[in-house]
BALO-554308 format. One record per atom (N, C-alpha, C): atom name; x, y, z; residue in three letters. Coordinates in steps of 0.05 Angstrom, whole numbers. Layout:
! BALO-554308
LUMSE  atome      xx      yy      zz  residu
LUMSE     CA       X       Y       Z     Ala
...
//
This chain:
! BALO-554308
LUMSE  atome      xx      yy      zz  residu
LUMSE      N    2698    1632    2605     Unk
LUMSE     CA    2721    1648    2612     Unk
LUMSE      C    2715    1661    2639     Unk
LUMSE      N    2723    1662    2659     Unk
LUMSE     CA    2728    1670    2681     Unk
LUMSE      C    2737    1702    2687     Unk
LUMSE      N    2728    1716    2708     Unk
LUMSE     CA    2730    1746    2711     Unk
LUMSE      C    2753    1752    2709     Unk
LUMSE      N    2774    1731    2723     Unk
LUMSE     CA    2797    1739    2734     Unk
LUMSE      C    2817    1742    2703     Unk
LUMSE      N    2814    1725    2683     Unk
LUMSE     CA    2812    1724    2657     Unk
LUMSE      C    2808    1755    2638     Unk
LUMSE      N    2784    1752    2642     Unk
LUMSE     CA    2769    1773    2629     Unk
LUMSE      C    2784    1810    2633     Unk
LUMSE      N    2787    1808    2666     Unk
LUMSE     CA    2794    1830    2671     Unk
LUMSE      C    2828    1839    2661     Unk
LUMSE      N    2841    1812    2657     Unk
LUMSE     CA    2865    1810    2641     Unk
LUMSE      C    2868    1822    2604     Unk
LUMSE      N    2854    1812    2604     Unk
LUMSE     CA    2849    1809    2574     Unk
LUMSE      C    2837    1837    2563     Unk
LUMSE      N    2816    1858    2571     Unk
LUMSE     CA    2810    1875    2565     Unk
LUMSE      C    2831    1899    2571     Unk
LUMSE      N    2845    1906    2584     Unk
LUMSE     CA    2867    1930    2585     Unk
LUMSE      C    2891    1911    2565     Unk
LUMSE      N    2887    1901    2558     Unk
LUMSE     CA    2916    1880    2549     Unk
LUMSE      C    2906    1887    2518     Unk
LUMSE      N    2877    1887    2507     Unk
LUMSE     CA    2875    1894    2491     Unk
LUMSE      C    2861    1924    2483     Unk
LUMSE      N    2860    1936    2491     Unk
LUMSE     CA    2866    1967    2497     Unk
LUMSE      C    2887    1978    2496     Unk
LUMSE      N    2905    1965    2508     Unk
LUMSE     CA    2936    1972    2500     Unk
LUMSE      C    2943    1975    2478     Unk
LUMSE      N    2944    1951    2465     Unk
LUMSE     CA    2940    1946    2441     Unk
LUMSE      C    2937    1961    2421     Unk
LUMSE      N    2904    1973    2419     Unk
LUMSE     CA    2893    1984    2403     Unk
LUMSE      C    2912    2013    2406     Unk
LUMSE      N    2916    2018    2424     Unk
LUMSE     CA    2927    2047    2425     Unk
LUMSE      C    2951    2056    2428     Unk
LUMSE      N    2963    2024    2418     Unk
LUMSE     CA    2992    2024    2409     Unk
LUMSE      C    2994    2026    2385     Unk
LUMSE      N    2975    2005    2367     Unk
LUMSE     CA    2982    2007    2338     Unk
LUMSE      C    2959    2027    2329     Unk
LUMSE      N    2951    2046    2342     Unk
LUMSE     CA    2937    2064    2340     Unk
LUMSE      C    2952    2091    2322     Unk
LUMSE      N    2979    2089    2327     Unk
LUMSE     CA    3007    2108    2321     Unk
LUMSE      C    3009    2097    2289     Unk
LUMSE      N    3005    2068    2287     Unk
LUMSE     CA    3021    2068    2256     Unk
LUMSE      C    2994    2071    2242     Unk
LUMSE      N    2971    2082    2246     Unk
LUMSE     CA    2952    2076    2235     Unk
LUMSE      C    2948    2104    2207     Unk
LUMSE      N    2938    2098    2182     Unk
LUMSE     CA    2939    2122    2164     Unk
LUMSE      C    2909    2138    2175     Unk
LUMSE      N    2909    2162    2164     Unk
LUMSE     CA    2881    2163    2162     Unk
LUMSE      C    2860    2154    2154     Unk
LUMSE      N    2868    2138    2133     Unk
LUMSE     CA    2840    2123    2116     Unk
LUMSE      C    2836    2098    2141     Unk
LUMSE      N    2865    2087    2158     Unk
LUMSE     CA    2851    2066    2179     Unk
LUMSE      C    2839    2077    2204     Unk
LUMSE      N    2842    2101    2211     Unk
LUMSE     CA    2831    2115    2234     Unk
LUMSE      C    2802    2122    2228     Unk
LUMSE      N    2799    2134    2205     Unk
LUMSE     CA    2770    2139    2177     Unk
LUMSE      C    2749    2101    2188     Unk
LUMSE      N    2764    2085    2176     Unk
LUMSE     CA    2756    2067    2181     Unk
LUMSE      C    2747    2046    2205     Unk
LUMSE      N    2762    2049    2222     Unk
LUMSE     CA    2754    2045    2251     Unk
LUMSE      C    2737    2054    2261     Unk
LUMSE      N    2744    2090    2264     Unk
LUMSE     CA    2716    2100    2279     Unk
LUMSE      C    2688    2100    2257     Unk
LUMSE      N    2694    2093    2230     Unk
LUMSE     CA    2668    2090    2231     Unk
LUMSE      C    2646    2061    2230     Unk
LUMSE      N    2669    2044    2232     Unk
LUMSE     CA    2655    2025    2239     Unk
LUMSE      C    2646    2009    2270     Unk
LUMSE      N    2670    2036    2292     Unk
LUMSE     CA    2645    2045    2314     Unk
LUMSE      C    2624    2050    2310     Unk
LUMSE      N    2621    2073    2304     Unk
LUMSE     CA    2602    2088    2298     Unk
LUMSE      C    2574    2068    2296     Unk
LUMSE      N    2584    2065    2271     Unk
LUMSE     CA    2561    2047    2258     Unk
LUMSE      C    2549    2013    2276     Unk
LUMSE      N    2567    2007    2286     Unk
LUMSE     CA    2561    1990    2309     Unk
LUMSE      C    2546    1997    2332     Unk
LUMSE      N    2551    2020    2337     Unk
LUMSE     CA    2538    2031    2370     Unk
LUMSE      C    2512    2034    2356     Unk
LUMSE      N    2511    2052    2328     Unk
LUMSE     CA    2487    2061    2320     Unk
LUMSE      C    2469    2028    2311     Unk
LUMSE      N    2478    2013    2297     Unk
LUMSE     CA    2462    1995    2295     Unk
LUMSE      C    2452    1970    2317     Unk
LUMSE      N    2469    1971    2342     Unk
LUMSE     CA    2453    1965    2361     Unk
LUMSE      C    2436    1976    2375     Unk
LUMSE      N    2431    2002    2373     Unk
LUMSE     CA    2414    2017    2390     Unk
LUMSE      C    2391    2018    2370     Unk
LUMSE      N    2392    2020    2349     Unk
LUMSE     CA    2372    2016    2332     Unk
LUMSE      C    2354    1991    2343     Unk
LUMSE      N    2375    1966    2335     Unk
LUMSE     CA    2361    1945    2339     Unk
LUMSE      C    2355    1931    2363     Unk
LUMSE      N    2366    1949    2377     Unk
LUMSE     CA    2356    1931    2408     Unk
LUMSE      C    2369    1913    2417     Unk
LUMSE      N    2399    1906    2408     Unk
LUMSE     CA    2417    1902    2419     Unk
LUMSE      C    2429    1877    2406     Unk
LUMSE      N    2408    1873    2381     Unk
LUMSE     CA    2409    1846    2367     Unk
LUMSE      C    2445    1848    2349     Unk
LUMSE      N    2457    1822    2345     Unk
LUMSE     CA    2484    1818    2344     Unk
LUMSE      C    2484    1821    2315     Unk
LUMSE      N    2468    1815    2297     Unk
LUMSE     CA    2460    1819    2266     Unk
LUMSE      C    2458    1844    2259     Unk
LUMSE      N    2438    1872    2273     Unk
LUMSE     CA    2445    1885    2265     Unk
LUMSE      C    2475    1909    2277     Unk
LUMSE      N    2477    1894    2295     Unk
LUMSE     CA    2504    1909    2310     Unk
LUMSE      C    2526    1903    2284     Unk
LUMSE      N    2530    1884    2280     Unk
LUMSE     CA    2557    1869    2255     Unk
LUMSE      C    2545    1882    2236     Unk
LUMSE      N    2524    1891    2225     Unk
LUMSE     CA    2511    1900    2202     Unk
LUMSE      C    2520    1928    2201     Unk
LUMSE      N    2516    1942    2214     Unk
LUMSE     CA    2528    1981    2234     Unk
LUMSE      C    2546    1977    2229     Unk
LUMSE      N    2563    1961    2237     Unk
LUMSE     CA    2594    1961    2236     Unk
LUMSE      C    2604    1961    2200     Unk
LUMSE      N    2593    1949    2193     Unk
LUMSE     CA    2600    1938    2163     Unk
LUMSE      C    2594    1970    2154     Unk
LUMSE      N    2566    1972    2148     Unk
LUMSE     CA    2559    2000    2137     Unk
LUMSE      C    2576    2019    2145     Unk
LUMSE      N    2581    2025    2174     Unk
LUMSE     CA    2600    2044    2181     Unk
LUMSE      C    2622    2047    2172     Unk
LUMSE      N    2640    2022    2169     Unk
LUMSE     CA    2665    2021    2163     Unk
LUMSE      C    2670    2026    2133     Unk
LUMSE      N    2656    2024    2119     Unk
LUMSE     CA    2650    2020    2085     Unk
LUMSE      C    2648    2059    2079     Unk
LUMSE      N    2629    2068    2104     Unk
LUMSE     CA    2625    2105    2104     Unk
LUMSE      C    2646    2119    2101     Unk
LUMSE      N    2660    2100    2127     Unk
LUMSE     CA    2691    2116    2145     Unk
LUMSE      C    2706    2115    2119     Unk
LUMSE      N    2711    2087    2103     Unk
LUMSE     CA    2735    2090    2093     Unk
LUMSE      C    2730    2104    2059     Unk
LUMSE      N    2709    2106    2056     Unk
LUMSE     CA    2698    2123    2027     Unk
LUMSE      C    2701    2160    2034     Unk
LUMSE      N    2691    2163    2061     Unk
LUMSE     CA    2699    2193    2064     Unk
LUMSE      C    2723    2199    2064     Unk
LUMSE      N    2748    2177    2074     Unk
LUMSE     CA    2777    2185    2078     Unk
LUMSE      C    2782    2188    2054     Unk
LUMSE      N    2774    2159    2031     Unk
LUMSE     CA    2785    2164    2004     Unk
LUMSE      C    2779    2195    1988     Unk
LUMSE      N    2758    2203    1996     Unk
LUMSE     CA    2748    2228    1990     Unk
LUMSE      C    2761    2244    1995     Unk
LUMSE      N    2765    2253    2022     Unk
LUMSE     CA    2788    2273    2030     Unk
LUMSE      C    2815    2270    2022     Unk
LUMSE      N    2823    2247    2026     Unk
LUMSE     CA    2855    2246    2015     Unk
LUMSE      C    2857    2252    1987     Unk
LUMSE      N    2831    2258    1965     Unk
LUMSE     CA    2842    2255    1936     Unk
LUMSE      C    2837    2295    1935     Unk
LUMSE      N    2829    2304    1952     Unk
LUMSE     CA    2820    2335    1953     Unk
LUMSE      C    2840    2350    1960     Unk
LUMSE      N    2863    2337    1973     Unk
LUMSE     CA    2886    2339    1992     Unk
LUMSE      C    2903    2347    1965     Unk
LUMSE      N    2910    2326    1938     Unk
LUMSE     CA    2925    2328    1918     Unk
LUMSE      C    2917    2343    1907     Unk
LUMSE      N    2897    2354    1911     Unk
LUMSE     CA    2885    2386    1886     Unk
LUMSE      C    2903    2407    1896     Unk
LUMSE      N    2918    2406    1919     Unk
LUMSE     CA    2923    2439    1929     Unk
LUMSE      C    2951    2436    1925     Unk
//
C-alpha cells in the first residue's frame, strides 16, 4: 500500500470512528476504550510483539465491557 493511500485511508477512518462514536451505548464505549487500553498496555509490556498486543486488547475489552455491565445493573437500584 502506498503513502499516498495510506494517508487517505487513516482520517477516512477516524471519521468514522467518531461518527458512529454518537450511536454508541455505554457498555460499547466501556468496551472500546478498554480494549485500547489493554492493547497499548500489552504492547508495551511485550515489546511490541503482535500476540501480546491482540492478547491486551482481548483482556481489555472483556474488563471494559464487565465494568459497564456492572455499572448499568447499579443504575436500576436507584
Amino acid at each position: 500500500m502506498n503513502n499516498k493511500k495510506k494517508s487517505f485511508l487513516a482520517p477516512l477512518f477516524i471519521f468514522l470512528s467518531l461518527f458512529l462514536a454518537g450511536c454508541a451505548t455505554p457498555s460499547d464505549n466501556a468496551l472500546v476504550a478498554g480494549g485500547l487500553i489493554g492493547g497499548v498496555a500489552g504492547n508495551v509490556v511485550t515489546g511490541g510483539s503482535a500476540v501480546g498486543t491482540i492478547a491486551g486488547a482481548v483482556g481489555g475489552a472483556l474488563i471494559g465491557q464487565d465494568q459497564a455491565r456492572r455499572n448499568c445493573r447499579r443504575c436500576y437500584y436507584y
